[in-house]
LOKEPA-479011 format. One record per residue: x, y, z negated of N, C-alpha, C in turn; residue in one letter; residue number from 1. Coordinates in nm, 4 decimals, decimal comma. Layout:
// LOKEPA-479011
X|Y|Z|X|Y|Z|X|Y|Z|a|NUM
...
//
This chain:
// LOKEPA-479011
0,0853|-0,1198|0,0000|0,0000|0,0000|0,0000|0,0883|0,1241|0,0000|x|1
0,0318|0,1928|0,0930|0,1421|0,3736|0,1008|0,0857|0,4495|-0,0375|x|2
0,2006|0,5258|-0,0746|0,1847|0,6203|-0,1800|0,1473|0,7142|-0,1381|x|3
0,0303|0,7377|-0,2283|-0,0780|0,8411|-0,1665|-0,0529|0,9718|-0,2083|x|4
-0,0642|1,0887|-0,1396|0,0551|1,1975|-0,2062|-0,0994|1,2807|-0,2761|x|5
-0,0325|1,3759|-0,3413|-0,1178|1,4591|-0,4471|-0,2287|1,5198|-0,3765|x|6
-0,2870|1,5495|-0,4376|-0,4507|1,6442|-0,3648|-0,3696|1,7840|-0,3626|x|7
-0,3798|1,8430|-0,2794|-0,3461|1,9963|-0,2862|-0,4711|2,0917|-0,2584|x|8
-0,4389|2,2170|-0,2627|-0,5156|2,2815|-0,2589|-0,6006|2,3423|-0,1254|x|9
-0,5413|2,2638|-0,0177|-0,6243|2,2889|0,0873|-0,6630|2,1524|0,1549|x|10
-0,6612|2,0370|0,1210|-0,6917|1,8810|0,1232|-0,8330|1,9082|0,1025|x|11
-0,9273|1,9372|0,0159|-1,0611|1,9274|0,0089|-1,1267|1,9740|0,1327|x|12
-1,0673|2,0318|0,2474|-1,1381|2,1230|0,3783|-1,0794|1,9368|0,4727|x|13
-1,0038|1,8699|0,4463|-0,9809|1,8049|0,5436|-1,0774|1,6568|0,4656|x|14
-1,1008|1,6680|0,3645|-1,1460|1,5316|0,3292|-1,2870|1,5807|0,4107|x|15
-1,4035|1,6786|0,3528|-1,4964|1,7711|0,4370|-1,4875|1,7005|0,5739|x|16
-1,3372|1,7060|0,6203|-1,3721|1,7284|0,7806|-1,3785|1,5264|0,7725|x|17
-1,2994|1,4433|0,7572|-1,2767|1,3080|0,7260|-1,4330|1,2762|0,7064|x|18
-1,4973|1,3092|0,6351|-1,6401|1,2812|0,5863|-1,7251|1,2773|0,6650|x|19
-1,7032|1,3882|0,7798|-1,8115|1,4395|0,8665|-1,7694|1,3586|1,0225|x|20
-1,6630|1,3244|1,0231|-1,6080|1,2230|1,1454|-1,7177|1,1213|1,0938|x|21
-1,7001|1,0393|1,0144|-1,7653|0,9379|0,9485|-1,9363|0,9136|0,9562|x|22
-1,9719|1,0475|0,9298|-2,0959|1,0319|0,9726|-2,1783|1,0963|1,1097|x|23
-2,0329|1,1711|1,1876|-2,0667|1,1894|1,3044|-2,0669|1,0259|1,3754|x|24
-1,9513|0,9091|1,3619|-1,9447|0,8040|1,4503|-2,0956|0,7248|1,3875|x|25
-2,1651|0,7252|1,2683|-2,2359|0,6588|1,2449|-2,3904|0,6836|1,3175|x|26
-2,3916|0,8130|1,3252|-2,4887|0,8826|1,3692|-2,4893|0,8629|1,5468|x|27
-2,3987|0,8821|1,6244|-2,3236|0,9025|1,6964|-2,3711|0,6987|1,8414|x|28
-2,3303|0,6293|1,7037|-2,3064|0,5107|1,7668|-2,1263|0,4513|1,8059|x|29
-2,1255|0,3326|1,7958|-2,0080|0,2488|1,7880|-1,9589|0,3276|1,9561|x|30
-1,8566|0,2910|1,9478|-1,7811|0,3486|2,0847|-1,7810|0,5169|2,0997|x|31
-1,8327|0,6041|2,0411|-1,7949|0,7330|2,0479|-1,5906|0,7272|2,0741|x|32
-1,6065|0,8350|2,1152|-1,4535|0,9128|2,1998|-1,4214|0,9867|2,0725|x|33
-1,3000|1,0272|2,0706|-1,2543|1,1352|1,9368|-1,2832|1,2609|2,0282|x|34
-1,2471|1,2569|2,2154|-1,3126|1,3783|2,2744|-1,4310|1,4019|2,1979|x|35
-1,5273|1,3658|2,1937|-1,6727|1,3558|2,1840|-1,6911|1,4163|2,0410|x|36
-1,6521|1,3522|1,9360|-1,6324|1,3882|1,7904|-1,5739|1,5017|1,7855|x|37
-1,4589|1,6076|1,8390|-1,4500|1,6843|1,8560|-1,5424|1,8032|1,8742|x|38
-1,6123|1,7873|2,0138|-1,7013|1,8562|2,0525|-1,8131|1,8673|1,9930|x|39
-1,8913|1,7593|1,9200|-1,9753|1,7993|1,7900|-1,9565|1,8113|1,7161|x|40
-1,8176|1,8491|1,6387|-1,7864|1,8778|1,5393|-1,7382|2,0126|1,5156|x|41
-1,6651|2,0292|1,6043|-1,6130|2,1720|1,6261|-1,4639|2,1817|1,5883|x|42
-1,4294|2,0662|1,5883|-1,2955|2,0373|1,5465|-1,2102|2,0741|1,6800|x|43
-1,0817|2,1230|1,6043|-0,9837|2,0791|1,7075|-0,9405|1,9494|1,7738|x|44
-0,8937|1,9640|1,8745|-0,8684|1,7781|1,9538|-0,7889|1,6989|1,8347|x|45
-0,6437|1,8143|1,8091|-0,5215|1,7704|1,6856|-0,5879|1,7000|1,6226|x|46
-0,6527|1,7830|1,5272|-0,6810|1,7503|1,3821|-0,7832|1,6221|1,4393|x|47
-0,8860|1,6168|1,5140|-0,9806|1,5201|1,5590|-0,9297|1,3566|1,5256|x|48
-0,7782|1,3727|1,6276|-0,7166|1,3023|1,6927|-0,6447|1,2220|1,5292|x|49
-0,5769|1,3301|1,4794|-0,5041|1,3174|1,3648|-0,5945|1,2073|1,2490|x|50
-0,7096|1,2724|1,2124|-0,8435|1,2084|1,1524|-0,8650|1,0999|1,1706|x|51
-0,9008|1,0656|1,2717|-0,9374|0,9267|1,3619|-0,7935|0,8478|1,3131|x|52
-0,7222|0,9098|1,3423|-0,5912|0,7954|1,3339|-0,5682|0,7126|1,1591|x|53
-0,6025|0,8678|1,1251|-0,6238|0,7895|0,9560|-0,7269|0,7076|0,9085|x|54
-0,8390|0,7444|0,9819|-0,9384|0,6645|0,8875|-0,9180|0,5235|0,9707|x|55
-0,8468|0,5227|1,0830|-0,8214|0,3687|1,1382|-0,7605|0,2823|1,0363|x|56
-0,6216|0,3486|1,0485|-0,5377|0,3221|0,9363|-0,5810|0,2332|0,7931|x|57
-0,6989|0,3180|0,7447|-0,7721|0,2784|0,6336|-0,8604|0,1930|0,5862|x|58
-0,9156|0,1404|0,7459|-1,0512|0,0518|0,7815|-1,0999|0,1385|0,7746|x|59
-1,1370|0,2669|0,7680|-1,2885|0,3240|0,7914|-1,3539|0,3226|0,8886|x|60
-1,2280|0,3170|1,0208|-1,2964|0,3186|1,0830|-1,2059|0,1812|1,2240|x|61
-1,2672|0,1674|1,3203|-1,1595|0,0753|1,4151|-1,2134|0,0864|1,5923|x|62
-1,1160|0,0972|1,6787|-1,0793|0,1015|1,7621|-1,1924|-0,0147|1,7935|x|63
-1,2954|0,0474|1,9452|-1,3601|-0,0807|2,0061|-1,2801|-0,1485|2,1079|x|64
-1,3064|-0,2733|2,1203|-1,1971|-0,3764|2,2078|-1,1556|-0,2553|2,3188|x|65
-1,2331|-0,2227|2,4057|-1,1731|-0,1377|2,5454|-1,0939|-0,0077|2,5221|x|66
-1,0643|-0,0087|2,3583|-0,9566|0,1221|2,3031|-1,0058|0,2661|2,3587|x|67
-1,1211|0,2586|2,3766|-1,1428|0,3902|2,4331|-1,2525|0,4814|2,3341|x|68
-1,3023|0,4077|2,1970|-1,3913|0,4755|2,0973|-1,3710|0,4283|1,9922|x|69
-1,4663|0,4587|1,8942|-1,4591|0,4047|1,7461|-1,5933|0,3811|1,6979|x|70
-1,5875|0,2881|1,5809|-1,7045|0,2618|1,5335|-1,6735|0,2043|1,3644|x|71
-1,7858|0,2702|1,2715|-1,7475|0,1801|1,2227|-1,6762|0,0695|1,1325|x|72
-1,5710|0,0554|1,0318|-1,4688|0,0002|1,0178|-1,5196|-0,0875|0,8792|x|73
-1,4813|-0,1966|0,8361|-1,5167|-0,2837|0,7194|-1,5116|-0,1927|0,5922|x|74
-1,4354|-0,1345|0,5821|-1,4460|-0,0322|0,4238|-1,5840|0,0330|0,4323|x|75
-1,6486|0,1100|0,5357|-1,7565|0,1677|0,5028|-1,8735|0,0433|0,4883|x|76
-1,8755|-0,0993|0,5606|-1,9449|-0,1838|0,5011|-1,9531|-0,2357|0,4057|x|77
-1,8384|-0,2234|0,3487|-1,8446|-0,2723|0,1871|-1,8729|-0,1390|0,0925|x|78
-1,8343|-0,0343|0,1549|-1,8999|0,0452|0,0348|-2,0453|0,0409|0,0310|x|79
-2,1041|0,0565|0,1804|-2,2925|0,0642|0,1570|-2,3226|-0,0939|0,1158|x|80
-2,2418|-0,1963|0,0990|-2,3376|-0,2948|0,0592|-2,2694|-0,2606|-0,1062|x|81
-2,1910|-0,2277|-0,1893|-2,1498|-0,2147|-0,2598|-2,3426|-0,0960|-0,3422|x|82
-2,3338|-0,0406|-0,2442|-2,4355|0,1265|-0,3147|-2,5532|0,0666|-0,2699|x|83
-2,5969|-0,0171|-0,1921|-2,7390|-0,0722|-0,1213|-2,7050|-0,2176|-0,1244|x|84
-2,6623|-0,3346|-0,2186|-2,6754|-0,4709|-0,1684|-2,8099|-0,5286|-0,1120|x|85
-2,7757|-0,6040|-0,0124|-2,8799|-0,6594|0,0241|-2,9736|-0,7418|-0,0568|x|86
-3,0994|-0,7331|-0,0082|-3,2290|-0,8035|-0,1462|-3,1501|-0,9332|-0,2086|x|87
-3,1888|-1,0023|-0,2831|-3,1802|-1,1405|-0,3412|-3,3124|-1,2022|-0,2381|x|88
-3,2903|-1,3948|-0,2093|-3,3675|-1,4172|-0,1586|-3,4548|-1,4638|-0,2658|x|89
-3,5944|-1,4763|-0,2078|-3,7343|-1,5068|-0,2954|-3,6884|-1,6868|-0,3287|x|90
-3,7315|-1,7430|-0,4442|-3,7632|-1,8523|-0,4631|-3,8098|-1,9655|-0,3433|x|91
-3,9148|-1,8820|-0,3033|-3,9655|-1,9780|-0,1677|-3,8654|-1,9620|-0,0628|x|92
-3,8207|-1,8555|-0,0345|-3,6549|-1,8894|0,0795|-3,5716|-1,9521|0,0383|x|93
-3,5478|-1,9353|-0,0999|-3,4253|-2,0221|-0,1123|-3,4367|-2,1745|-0,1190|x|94
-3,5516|-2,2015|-0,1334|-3,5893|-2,3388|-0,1419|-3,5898|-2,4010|0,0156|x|95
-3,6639|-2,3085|0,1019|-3,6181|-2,3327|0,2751|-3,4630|-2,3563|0,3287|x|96
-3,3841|-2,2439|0,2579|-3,2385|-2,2635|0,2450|-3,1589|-2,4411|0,2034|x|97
-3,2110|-2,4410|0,0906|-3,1508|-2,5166|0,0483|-3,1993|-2,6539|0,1606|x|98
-3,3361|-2,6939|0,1403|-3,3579|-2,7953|0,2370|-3,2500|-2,7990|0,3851|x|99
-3,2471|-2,6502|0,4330|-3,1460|-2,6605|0,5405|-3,0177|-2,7221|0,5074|x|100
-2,9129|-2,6908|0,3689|-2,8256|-2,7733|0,3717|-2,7908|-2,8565|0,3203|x|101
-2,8910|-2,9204|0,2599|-2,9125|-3,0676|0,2318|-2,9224|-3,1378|0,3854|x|102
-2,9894|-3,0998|0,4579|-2,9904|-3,1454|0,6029|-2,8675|-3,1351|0,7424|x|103
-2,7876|-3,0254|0,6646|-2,6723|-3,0077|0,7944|-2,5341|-2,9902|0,7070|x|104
-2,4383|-3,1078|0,7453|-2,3008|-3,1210|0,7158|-2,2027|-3,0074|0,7763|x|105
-2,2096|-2,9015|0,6380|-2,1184|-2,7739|0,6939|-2,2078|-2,6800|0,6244|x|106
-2,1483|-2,5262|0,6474|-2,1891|-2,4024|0,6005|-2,3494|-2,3609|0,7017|x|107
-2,4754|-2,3409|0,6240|-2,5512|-2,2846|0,6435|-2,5703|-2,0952|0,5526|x|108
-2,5842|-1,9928|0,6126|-2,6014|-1,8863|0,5858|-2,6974|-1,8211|0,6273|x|109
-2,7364|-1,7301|0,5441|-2,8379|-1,5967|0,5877|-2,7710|-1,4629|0,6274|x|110
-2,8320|-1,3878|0,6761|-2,8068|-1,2421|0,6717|-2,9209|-1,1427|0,7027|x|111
-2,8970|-1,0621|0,7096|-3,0352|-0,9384|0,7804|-2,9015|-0,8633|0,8728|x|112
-2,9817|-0,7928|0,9686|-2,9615|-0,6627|1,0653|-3,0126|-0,5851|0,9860|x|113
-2,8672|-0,4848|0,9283|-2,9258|-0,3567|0,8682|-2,8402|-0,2217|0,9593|x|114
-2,9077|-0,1285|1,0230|-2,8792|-0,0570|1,0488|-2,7018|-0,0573|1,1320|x|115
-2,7464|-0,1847|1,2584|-2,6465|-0,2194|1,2925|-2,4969|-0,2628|1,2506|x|116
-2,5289|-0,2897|1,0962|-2,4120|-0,4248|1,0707|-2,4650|-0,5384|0,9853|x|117
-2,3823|-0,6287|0,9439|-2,4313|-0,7754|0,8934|-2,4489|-0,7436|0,7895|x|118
-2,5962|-0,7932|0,7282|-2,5546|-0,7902|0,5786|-2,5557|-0,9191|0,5010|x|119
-2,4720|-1,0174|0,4822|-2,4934|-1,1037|0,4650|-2,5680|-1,1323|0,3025|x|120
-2,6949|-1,2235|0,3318|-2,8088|-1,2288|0,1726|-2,7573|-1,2937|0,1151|x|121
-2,7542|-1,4264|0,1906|-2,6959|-1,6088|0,0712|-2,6066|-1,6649|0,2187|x|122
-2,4382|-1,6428|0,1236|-2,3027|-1,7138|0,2128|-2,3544|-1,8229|0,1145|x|123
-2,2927|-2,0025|0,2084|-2,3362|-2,0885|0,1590|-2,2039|-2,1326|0,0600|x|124
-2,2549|-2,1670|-0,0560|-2,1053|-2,1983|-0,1842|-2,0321|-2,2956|-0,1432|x|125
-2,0763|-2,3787|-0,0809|-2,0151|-2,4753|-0,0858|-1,9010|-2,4827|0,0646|x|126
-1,9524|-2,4190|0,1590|-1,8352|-2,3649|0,2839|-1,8667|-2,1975|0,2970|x|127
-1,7694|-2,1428|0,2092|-1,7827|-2,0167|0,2268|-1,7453|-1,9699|0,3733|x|128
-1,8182|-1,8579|0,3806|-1,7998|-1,8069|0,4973|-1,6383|-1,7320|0,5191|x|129
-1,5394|-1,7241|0,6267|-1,3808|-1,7326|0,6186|-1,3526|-1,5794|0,5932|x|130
-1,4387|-1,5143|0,6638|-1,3852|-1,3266|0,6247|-1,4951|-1,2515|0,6329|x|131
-1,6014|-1,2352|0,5323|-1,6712|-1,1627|0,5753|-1,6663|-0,9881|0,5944|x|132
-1,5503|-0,9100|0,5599|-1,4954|-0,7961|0,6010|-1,4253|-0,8119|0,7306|x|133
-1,4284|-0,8952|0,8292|-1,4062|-0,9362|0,9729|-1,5584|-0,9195|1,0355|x|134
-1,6576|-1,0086|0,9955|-1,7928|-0,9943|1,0175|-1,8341|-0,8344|1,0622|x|135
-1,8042|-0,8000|0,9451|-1,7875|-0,6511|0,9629|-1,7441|-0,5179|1,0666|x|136
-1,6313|-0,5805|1,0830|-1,5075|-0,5227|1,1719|-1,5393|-0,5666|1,3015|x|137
-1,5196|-0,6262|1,3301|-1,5276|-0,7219|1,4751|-1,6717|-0,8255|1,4957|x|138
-1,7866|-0,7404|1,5261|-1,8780|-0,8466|1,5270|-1,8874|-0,9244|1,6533|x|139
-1,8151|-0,8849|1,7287|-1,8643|-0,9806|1,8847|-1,7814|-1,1038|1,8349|x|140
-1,6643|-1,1191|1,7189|-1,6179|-1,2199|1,7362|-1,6920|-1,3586|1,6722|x|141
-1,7660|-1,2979|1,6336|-1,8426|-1,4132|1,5243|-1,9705|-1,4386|1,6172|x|142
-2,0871|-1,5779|1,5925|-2,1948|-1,5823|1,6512|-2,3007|-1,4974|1,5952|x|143
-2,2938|-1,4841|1,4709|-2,3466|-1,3740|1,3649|-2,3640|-1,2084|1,4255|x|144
-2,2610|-1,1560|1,4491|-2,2574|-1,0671|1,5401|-2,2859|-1,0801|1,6700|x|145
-2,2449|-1,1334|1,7500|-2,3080|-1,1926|1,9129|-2,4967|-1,1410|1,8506|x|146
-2,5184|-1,2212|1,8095|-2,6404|-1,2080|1,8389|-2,7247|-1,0712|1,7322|x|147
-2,6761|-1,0333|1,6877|-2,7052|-0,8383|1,6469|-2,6804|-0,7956|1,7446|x|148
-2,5777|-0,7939|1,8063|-2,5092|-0,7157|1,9568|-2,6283|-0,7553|2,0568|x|149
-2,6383|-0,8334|2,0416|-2,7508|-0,8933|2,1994|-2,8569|-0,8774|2,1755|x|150
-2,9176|-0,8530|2,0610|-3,0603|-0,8216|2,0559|-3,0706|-0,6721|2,0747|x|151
-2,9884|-0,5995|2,0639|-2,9763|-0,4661|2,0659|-2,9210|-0,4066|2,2038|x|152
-2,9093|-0,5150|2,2464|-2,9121|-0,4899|2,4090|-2,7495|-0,4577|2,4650|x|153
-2,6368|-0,4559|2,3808|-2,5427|-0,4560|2,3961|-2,4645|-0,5699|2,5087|x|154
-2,4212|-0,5520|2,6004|-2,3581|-0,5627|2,7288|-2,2108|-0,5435|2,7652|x|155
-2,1461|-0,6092|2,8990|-2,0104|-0,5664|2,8912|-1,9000|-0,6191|2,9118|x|156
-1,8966|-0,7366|2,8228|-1,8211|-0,7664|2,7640|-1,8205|-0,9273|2,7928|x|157
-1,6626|-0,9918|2,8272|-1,7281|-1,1535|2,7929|-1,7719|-1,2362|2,6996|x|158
-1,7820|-1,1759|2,5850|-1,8281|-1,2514|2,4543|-1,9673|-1,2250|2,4790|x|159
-2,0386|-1,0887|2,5163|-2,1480|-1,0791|2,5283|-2,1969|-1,1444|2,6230|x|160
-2,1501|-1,1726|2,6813|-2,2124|-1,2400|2,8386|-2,2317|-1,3838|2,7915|x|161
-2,1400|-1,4510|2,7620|-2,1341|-1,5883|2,7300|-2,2806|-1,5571|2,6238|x|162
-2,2556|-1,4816|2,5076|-2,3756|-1,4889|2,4463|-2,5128|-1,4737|2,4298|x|163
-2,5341|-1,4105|2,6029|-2,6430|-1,3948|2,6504|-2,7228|-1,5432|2,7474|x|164
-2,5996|-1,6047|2,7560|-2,6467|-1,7059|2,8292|-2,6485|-1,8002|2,7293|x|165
-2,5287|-1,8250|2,6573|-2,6002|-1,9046|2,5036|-2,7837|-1,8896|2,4825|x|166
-2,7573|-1,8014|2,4512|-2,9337|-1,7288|2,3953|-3,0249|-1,7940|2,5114|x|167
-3,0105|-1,7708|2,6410|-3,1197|-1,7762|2,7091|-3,1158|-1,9410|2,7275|x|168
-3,0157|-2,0168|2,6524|-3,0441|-2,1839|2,7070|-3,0658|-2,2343|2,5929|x|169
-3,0015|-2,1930|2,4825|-3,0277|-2,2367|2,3517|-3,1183|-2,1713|2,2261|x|170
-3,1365|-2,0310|2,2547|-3,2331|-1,9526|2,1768|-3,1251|-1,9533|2,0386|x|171
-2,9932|-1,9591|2,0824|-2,9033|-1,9233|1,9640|-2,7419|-1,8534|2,0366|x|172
-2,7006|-1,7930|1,9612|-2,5486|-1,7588|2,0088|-2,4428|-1,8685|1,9073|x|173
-2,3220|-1,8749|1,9647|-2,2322|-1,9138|1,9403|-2,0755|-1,8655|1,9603|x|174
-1,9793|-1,9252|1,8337|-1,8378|-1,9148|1,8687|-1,7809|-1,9959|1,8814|x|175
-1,7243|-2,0679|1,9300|-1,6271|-2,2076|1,9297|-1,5120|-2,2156|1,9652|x|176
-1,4236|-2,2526|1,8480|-1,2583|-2,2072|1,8428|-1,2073|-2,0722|1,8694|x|177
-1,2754|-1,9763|1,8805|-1,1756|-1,8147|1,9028|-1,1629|-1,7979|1,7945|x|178
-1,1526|-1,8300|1,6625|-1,1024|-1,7479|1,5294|-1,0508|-1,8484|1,4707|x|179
-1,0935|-1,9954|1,4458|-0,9994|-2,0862|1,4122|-0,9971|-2,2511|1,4902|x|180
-0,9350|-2,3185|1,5842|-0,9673|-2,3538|1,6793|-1,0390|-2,4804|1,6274|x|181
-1,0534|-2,5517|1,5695|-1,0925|-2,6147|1,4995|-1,2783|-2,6079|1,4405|x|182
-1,2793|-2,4880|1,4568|-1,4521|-2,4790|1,3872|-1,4860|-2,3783|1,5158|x|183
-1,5938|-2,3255|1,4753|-1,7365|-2,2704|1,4800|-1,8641|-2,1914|1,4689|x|184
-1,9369|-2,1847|1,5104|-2,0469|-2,0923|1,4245|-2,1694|-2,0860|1,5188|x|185
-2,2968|-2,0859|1,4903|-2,4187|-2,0828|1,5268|-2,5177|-1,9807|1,5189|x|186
-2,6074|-1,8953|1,5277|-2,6778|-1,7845|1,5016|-2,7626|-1,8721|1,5668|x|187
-2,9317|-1,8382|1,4727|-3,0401|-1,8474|1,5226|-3,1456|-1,7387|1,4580|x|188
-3,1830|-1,6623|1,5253|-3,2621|-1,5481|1,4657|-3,3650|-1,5623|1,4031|x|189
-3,3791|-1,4605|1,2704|-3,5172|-1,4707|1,2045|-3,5739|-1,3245|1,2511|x|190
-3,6872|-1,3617|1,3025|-3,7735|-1,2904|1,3900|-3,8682|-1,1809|1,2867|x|191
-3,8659|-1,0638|1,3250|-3,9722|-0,9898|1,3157|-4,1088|-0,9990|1,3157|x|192
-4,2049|-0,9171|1,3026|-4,3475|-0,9423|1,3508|-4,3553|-0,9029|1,4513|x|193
-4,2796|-0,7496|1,5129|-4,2624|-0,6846|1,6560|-4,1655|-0,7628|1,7337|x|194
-4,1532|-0,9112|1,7079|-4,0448|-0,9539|1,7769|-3,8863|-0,9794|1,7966|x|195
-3,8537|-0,8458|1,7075|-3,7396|-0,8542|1,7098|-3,6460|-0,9114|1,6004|x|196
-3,5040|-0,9180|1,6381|-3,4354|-1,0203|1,5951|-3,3521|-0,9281|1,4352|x|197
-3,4525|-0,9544|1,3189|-3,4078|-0,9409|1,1752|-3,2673|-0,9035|1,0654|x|198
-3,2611|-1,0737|1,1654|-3,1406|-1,1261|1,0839|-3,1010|-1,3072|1,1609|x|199
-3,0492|-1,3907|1,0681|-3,0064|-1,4753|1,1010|-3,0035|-1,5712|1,0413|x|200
-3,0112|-1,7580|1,0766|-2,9933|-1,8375|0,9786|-2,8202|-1,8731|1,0579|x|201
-2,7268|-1,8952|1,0295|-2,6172|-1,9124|1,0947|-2,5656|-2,0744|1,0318|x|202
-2,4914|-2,1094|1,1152|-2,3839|-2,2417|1,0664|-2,2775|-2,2291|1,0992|x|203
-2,1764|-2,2941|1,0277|-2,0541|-2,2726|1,0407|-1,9556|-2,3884|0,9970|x|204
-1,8746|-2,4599|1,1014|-1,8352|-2,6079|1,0712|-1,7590|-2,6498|1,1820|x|205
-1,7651|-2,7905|1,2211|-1,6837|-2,8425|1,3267|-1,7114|-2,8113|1,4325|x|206
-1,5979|-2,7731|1,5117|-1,5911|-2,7330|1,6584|-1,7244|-2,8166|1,7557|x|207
-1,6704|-2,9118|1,7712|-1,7469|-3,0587|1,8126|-1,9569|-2,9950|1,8318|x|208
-1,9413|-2,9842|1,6538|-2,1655|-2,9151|1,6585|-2,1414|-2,8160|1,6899|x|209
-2,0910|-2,7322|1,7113|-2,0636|-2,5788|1,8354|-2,1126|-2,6150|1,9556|x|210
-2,0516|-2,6826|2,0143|-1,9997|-2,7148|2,1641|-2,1265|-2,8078|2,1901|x|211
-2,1988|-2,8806|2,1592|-2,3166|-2,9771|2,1453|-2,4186|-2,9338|2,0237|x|212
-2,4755|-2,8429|2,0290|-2,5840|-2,7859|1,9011|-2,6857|-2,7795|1,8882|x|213
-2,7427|-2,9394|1,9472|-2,9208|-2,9589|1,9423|-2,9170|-2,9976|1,8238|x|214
-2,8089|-3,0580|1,7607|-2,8433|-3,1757|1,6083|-2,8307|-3,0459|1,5361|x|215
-2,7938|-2,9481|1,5187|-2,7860|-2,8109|1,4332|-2,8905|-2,7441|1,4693|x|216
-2,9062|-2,7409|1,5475|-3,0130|-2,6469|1,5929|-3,1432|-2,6715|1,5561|x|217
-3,1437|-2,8634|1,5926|-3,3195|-2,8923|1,5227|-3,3096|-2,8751|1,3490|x|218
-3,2381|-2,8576|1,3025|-3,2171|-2,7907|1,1567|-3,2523|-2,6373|1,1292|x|219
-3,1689|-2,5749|1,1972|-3,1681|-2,3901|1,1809|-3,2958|-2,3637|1,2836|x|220
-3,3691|-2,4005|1,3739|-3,4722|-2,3438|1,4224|-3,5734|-2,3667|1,3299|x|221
-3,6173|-2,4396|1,3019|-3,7502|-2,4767|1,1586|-3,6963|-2,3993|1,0645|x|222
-3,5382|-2,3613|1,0121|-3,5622|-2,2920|0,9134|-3,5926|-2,1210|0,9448|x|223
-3,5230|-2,0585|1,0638|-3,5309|-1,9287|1,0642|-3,6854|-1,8888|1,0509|x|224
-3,7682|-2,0030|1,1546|-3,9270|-1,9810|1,1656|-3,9994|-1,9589|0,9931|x|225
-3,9166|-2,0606|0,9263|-3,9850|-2,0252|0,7775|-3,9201|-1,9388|0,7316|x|226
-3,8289|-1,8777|0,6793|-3,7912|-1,7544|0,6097|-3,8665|-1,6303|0,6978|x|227
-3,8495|-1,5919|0,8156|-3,8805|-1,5114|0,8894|-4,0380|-1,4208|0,8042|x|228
-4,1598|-1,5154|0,7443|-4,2526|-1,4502|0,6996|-4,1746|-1,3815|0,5166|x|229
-4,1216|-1,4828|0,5084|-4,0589|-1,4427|0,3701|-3,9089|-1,3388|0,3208|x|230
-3,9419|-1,3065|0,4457|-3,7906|-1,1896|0,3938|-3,7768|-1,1105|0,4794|x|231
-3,9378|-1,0423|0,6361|-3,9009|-0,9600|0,7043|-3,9863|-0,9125|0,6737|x|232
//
């Protein structure tokens, strides 16, 4: 960790400005330009430029894959789930839960779509989930993210693509071997009343039920359908 030098007396005008980057990219949307942040901010390019570079630095914020914006960064997700955790699940979900992994060998999880990042409700104890401040950071890399990204209409990209065609054959997204080659991960959405896609029942396990995910799937589709009345 860098030694953080003293507060001085003209530092409070730049934290001000640090603050307002922050909720310009949130406001703004993932991929904003530091051009762009500039220009609604009223900042200079420097200082813009300078800003951005720190709160990268920090996780506040991170560079989108095509290096050309920002969005974003795992520290500000852990602080709002830190100041807003996500609900506890009801008795009757967790009892749907549990039946799910009594039924599937490996990590079953929940989450919600909050305000375009993961919030994960119930990681499963017994295969914890591997980084969930990655979840965070990098959601196209996970199936968890794939499918927040794709319901939101997000495009582009080959993770998205693959995960659009996942979706349209399987009615789930997936990862298989890009983060550890060996495992996995599944998304199947818990649905709205307007349709749209909530949150998630996810799995997470051997490469192998990735790559072949009807035997997972006839598991996590019956369950998303039941939580879906109980936690949207």
């Amino acid at each position: 960790m860098r030694e953080q030098p003293a507060l001085g007396a003209r530092q409070p005008g730049a934290v001000h400005s640090a603050l307002a980057v922050l909720e310009a990219v949130a406001q703004l949307g993932a991929g904003v330009s530091a051009q762009r942040l500039s220009a609604e901010l009223g900042l200079p390019r420097a200082t813009t430029y300078r800003l951005v570079n720190l709160l990268v630095e920090d996780e506040y914020l991170v560079r989108t894959p095509d290096l050309a914006g920002f969005a974003l960064g795992a520290k500000v997700a852990q602080l709002a789930a830190v100041i807003a955790p996500p609900a506890r699940l009801s008795s009757a979900a967790r009892a749907v839960l549990a039946e799910a992994r009594r039924s599937v060998r490996g990590g079953v999880h929940v989450a919600l779509f909050v305000d375009g990042r993961i919030a994960v409700v119930d990681a499963d104890p017994d295969f914890p989930l591997s980084d969930e401040a990655r979840l965070a950071r990098e959601p196209a890399r996970s199936a968890l993210g794939r499918l927040m990204l794709v319901s939101q209409g997000e495009r582009g990209t080959p993770e998205l693509d693959r995960a659009r065609d996942d979706f349209a054959r399987w009615g789930a997204t997936r990862q298989s071997g890009e983060v550890i080659a060996a495992s996995g991960c599944l998304a199947v959405p818990i649905v709205d009343a307007s349709g749209l896609a909530a949150g998630a029942v996810a799995f997470s396990g051997p490469r192998h039920r990735v790559d072949d995910p009807d035997d997972v799937l006839s598991v996590l589709r019956p369950a998303a359908d039941a939580l879906a009345p109980l936690m949207v």
